[in-house]
C-alpha positions in Angstrom: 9.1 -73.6 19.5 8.0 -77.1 17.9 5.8 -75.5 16.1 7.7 -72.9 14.7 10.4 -75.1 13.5 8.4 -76.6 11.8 6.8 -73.8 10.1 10.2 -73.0 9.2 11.1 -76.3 8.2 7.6 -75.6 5.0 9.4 -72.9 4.4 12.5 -74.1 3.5 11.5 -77.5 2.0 10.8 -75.8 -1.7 14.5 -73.8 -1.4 16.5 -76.8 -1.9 16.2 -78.4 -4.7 16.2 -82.0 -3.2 13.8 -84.2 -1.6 15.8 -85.8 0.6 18.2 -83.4 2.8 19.8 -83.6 6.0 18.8 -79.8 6.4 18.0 -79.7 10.5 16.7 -77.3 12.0 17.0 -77.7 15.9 13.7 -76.8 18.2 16.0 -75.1 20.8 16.7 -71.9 18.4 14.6 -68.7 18.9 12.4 -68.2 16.3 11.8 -64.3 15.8 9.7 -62.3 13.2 11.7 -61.2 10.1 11.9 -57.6 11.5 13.6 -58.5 14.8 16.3 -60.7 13.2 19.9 -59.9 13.3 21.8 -59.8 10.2 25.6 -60.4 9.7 27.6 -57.6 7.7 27.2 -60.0 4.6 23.4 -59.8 4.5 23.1 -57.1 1.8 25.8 -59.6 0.1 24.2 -62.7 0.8 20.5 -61.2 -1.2 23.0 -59.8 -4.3 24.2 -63.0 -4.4 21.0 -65.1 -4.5 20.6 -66.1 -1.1 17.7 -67.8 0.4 17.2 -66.1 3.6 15.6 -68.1 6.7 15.6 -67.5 10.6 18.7 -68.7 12.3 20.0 -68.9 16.2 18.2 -65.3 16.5 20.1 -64.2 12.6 18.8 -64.0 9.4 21.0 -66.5 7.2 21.1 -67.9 3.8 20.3 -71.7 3.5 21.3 -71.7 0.4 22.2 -69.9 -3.1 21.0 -70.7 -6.4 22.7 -74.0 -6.2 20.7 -76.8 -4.9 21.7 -78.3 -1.5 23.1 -81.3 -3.3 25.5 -79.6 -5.5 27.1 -77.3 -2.9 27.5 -80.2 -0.2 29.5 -82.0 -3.2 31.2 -78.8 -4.1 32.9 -78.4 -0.5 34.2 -81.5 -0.8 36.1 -81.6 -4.2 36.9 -77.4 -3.9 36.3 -74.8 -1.8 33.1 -72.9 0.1 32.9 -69.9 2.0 30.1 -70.2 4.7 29.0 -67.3 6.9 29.1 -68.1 10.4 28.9 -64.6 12.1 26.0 -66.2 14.0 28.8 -68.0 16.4 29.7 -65.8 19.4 33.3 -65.3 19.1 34.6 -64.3 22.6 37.9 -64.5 24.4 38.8 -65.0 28.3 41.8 -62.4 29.0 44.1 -62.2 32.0 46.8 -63.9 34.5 44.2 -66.6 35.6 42.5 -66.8 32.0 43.2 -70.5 31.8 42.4 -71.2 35.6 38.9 -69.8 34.7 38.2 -71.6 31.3 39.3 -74.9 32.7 36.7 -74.4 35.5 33.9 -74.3 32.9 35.4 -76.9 30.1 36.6 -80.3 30.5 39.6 -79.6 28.4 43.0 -79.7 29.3 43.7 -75.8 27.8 46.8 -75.6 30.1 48.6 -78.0 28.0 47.8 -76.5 24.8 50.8 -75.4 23.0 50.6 -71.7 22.1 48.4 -71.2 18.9 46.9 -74.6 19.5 43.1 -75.2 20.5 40.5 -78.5 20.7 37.1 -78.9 21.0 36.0 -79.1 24.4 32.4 -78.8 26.0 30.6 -76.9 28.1 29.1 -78.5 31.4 26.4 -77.6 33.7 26.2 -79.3 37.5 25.0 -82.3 36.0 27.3 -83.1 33.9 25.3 -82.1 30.7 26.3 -80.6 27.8 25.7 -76.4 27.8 27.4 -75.9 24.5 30.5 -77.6 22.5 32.9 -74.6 21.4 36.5 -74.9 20.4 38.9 -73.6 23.1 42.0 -71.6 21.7 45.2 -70.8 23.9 46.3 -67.6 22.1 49.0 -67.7 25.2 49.0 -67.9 28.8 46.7 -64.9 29.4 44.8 -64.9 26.4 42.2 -67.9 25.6 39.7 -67.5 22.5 36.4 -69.4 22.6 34.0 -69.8 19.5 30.6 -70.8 21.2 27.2 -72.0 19.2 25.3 -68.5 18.5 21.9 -69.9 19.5 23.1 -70.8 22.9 24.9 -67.3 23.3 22.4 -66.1 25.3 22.5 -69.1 27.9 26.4 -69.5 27.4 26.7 -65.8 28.1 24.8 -66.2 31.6 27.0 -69.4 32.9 29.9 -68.0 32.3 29.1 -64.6 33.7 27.6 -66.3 36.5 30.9 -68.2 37.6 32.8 -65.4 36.5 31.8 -63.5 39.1 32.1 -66.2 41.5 35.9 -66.7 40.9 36.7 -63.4 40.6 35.6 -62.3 44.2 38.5 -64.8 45.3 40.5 -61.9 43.6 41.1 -63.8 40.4 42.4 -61.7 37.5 40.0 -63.0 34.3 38.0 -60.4 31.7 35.1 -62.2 29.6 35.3 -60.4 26.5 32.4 -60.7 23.7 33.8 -60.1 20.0 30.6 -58.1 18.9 32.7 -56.6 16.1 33.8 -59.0 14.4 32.3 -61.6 11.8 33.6 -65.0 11.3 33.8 -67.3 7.6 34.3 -70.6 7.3 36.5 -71.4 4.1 36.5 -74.6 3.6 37.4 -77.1 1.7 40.4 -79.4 -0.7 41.2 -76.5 -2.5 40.8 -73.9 0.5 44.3 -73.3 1.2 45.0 -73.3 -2.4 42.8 -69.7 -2.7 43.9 -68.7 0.5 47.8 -68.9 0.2 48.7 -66.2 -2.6 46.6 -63.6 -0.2 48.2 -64.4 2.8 52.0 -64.0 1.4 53.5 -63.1 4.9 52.7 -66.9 6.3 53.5 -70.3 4.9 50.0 -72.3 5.1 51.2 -75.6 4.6 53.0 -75.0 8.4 49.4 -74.4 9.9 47.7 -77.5 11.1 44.6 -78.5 11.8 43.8 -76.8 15.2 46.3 -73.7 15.1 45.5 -69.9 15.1 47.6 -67.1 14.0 47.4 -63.8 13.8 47.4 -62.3 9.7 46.9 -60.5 7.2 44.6 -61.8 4.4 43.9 -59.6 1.3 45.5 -57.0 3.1 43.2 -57.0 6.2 44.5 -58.4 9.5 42.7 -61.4 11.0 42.9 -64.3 13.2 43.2 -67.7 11.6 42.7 -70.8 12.5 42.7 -74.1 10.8 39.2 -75.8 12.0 35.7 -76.2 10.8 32.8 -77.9 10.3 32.8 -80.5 7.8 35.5 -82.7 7.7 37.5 -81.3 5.2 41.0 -79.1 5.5 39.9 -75.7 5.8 39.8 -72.1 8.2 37.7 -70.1 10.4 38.6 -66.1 9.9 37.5 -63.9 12.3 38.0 -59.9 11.1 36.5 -56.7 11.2 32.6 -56.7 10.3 33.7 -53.8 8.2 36.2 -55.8 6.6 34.2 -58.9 5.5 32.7 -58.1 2.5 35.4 -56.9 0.7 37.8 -60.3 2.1 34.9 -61.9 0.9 34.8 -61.1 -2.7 38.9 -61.4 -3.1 38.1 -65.1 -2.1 35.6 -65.1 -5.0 37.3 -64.2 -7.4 39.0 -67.7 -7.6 36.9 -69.4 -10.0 37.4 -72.6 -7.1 35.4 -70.6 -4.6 31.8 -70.1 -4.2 29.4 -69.4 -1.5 27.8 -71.9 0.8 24.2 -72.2 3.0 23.3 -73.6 6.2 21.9 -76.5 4.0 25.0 -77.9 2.6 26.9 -77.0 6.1 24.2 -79.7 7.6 24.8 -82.4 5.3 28.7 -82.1 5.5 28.7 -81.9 9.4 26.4 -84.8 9.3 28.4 -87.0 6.6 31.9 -85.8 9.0 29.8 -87.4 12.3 30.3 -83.9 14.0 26.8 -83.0 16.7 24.9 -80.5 16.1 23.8 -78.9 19.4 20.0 -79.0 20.2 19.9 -81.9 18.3 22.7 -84.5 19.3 23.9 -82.9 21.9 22.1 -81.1 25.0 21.8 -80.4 28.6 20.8 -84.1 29.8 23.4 -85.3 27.6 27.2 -86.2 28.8 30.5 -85.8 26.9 30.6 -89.8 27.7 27.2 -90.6 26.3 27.8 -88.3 23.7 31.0 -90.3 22.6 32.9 -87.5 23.2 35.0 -88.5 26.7 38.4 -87.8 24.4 37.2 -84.3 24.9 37.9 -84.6 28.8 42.0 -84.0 29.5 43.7 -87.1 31.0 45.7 -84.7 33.1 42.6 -83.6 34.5 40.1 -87.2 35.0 41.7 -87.5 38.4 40.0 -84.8 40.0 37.8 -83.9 37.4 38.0 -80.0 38.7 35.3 -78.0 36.5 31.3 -77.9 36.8 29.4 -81.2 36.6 33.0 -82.7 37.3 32.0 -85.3 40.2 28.8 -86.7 38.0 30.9 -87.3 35.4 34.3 -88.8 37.3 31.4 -91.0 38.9 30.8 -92.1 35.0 34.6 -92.4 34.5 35.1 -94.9 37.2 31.9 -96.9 36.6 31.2 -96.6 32.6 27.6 -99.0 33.2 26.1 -96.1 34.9 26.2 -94.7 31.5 23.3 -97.0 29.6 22.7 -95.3 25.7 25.6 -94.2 23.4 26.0 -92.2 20.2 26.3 -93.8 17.0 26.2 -93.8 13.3 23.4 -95.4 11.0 23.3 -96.5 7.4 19.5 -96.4 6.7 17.7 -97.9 3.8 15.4 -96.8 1.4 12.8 -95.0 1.9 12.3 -91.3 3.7 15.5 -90.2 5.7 15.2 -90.5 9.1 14.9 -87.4 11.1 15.2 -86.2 14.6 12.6 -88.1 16.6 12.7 -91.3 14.9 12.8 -94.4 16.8 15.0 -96.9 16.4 14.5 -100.4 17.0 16.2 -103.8 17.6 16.0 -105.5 14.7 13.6 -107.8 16.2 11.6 -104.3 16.8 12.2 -103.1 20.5 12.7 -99.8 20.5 16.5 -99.6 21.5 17.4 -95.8 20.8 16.2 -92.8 18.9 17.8 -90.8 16.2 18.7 -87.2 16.6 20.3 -86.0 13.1 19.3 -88.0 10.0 19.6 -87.2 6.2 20.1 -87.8 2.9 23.9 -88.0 2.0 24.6 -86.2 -1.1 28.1 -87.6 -1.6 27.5 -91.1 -0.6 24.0 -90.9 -2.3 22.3 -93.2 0.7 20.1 -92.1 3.8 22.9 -91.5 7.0 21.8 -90.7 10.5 22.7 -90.5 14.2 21.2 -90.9 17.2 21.6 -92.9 20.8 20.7 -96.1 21.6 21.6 -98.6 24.3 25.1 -99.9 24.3 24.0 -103.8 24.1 23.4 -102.6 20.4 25.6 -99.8 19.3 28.5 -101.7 18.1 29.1 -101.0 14.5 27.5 -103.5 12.0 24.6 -104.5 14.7 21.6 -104.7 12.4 18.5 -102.6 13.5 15.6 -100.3 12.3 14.3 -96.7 11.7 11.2 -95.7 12.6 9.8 -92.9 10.5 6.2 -91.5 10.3 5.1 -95.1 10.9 7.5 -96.8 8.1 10.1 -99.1 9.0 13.7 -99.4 7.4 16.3 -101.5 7.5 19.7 -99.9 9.3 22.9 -100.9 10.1 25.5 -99.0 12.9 28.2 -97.3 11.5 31.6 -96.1 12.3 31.6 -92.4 12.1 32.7 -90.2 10.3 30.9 -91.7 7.2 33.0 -90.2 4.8 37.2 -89.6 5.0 37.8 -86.4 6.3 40.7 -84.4 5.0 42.5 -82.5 8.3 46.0 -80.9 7.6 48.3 -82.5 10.0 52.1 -83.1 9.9 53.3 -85.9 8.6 53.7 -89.1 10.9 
């Protein structure tokens, strides 16, 4: 798999336009000949429109259009993008004990959600690793929708069928249900809801905030909406029918404000928002408390800690040193941007940590990065170093998210 991402990696090294990208491309996807990829019901679109096809979490997916990497990452961020991301397995978890299930598999408290109201949450395995991250949706009491990673649907697909099983032979009522036909888009972007509003008359945007779904119609096509994504801007995820999406997807275009969007630029504004990418930040030997992400774990539920992998990590909980590394930003300076792999080192040069997403940052113009190091040098400002191909540069932890995000919430 090493070895193919990195063949893929040549590949798409001439496609962008840039020298210095946060383009990552984890080892833990498939790699598949051209001829056995999947394609999403834009593909024909995507090639009409200039896209730069390359393999994908089992998909064939444009990295990027005939913008480089640079300019679309900057274009998200001052209007709006519209990023295919059919690859993600849309699913949903129907029934009278559809929340007794998901909570058995997520740390999340999904009980307490509001109707229309979802978080992220993870996925945990007996050891209290990461499966997959996903953002958990309480439609209502017997109706949860889950948007899981695509790569890890195969893997995702077996836990969940595994413990399904399990809990309904106690006579649970629960149905796992796989949305294989529908696509989902990311629109994001400042002037998202700005494109968005006059084709969705029936519903007053400005009264969905960040992490509510509704039912709607869009362009005259009904879909589900929600107000999330995947770079740190104000935006939505739209799930409708694959035989829907193309035309939805040239209304949006016809705003002059919107314009499509690759996997390229979709790294480098996750990255710059201090959002994991799984395979590379986040993984199966790694915690929701190493990952920095123990808000994700419901207070209503630390006391028993009731889901898989929960006593591992109540042990953390209740004794935080047994946890030694910890994610964290980095400021890195000149020279090659650091990548996945690199070491990082105190800055009298013990190796402290390693980075596990690293780029160039097309709005703040610097190299960014993240990675895990020990927590005797993760607090933000400790000076260290980066590691790369044998060159050393000067780093700095950061605070993350290294640029503002912009999440519609109601006013304080």
């Amino acid at each position: 798999l090493r070895h193919a991402a990195q063949r893929l990696a040549q590949r798409a090294a001439p496609l962008a336009g840039q020298a210095a990208r946060p383009l990552l491309i984890p080892t833990y996807r498939h790699m598949a000949s051209d001829a056995n990829l999947l394609k999403t019901a834009l593909y024909d679109f995507h090639l009409e429109m200039g896209g730069k096809m390359v393999p994908f979490a089992g998909h064939s997916m444009p990295i990027q259009y005939k913008d480089s990497i640079m300019e679309a990452t900057q274009h998200c961020r001052s209007k709006a993008s519209i990023f295919d991301v059919s690859h993600m397995l849309g699913s949903s978890m129907r029934g009278k004990d559809a929340i007794e299930f998901v909570e058995s598999i997520v740390v999340g408290d999904i009980r307490s959600l509001k109707d229309g109201t979802g978080t992220l949450s993870v996925v945990t395995n007996d050891k209290g690793g990461i499966i997959d991250d996903t953002v958990v949706t309480k439609v209502n009491d017997e109706d949860v929708y889950i948007v899981l990673n695509g790569a890890c649907s195969e893997k995702d697909q077996a836990h969940i069928n595994k413990h399904l099983a399990a809990f309904k032979a106690k006579g649970k009522d629960c149905e796992f249900i796989v949305h294989g036909d529908r696509s989902l888009l990311a629109f994001q972007g400042p002037k998202a809801v700005d494109v968005l509003q006059p084709l969705a008359p029936d519903i007053d945007l400005s009264k969905l905030y960040f992490g509510m779904f509704t039912e709607a119609t869009v362009a005259g096509k009904p879909v589900w909406l929600t107000r999330t994504g995947y770079t740190g801007e104000d935006g939505f995820e739209i799930s409708l029918k694959k035989a829907d999406t193309v035309e939805l997807t040239k209304k949006l275009l016809e705003n002059p404000d919107a314009r499509l969007c690759g996997l390229g630029a979709r790294d480098s504004l996750r990255l710059e928002a201090g959002l994991c990418l799984y395979g590379n930040d986040l993984n199966e030997d790694i915690g929701p408390i190493k990952a920095g992400l123990t808000w994700t774990i419901g207070k209503s539920r630390r006391d028993k800690c009731d889901f898989v992998g929960g006593d591992v990590i109540k042990a953390q909980l209740e004794d935080p040193k047994t946890v030694t590394h910890r994610r964290i930003g980095l400021k890195v300076g000149k020279g090659a941007p650091a990548r996945g792999g690199s070491k990082v080192l105190s800055a009298e040069g013990e190796v402290v940590g390693e980075i596990t997403s690293g780029g160039f940052s097309p709005v703040l113009q610097t190299n960014i990065a993240m990675g895990y190091v020990l927590k005797s040098h993760a607090k933000a400002g400790t000076e260290l170093q980066v590691e790369t191909r044998g060159r050393k540069s000067e780093a700095v932890a950061t605070k993350m998210p290294f640029v503002t995000c912009h999440y519609h919430r109601p006013a304080a």
